[in-house]
N, C-alpha and C positions, 0 to 999 in steps of 0.2 A: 435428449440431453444436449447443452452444450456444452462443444469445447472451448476454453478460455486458456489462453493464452498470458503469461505473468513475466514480469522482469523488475527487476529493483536493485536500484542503484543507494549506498548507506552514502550520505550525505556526508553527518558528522556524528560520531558517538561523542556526545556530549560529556556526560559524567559515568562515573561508576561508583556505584558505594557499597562498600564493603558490609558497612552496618545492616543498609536494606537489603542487602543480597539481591541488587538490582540495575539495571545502566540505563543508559537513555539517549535513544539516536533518532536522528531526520532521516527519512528516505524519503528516495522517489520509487512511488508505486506505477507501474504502468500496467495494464489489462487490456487483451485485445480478443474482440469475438466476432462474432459473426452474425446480424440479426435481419434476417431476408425481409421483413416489413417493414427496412428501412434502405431499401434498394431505390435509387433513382436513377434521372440519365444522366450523363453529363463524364467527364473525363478529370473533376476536380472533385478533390475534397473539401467539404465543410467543416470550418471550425466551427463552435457553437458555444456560447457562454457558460461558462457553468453554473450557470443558477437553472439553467434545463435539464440537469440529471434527475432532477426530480420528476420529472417525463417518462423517461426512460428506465426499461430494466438497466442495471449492473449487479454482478455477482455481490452477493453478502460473502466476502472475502474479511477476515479480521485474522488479529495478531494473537497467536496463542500466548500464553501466559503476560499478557499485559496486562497491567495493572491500570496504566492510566492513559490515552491517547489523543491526542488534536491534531486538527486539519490545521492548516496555516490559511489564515484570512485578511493578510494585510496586501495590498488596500482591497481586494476581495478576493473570493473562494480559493485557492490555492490549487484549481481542481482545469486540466485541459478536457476536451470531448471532440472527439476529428471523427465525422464520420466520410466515408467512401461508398464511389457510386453501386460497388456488390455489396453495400449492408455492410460492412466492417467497422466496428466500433475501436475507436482509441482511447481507452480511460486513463489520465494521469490524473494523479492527487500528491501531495506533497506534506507527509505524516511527521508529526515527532512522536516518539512511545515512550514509555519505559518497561520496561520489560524484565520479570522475575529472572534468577538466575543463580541457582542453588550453588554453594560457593565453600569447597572443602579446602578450611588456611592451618589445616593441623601441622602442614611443613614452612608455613611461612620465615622466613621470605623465600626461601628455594621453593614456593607452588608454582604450578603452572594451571588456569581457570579456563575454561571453556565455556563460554554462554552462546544461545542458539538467537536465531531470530525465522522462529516458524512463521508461515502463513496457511491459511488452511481454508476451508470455505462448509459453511452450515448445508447440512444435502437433506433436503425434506422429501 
């Protein structure tokens, strides 16, 4: 197994809407592991384009109850990749989602609503 390493910063929650019982935020995703077939010499790390993840394992990490979700691609991939000379992977990506978020307004306007923003990872 590996261990993967997570941090996420919410950018901006965008909207919320009541009707869809839904919101919608930008994060920055960051993932860090450890992958010894990608050990070199050297005392620096490599940035690497992101159009080379496609190379490379990264964990299938996604957003539970999302409904709908985009990378950011302007003017390309939204996505960092830093590796280090022990095999240490740095994965940033920069997501917006929306994300389900079941919504009890039977007090409104005295509610008070709680929505999550899980992450979780597919384990085969």
């Amino acid at each position: 197994p590996v261990s993967v390493g997570m941090s996420m910063d919410i950018a901006s929650i965008d909207t919320i809407s009541e009707i869809n019982m839904d919101y919608t935020a930008t994060i920055f995703l960051r993932q860090r592991w450890t992958d010894e077939r990608l050990c070199f010499d050297g005392n620096k790390s490599l940035s690497l384009d992101g159009r080379l993840v496609e190379m490379l394992w990264v964990p299938d990490t996604f957003i539970v109850d999302s409904k709908k979700s985009f990378l950011h691609d302007v003017t390309v991939e939204n996505r960092l990749i830093r590796i280090y000379p022990n095999g240490t992977v740095l994965y940033a990506i920069r997501v917006t989602t929306t994300v389900a978020c079941s919504m009890d307004l039977t007090k409104y306007p005295m509610d008070k609503q709680t929505c999550t923003l899980q992450l979780e990872s597919c384990k085969t």
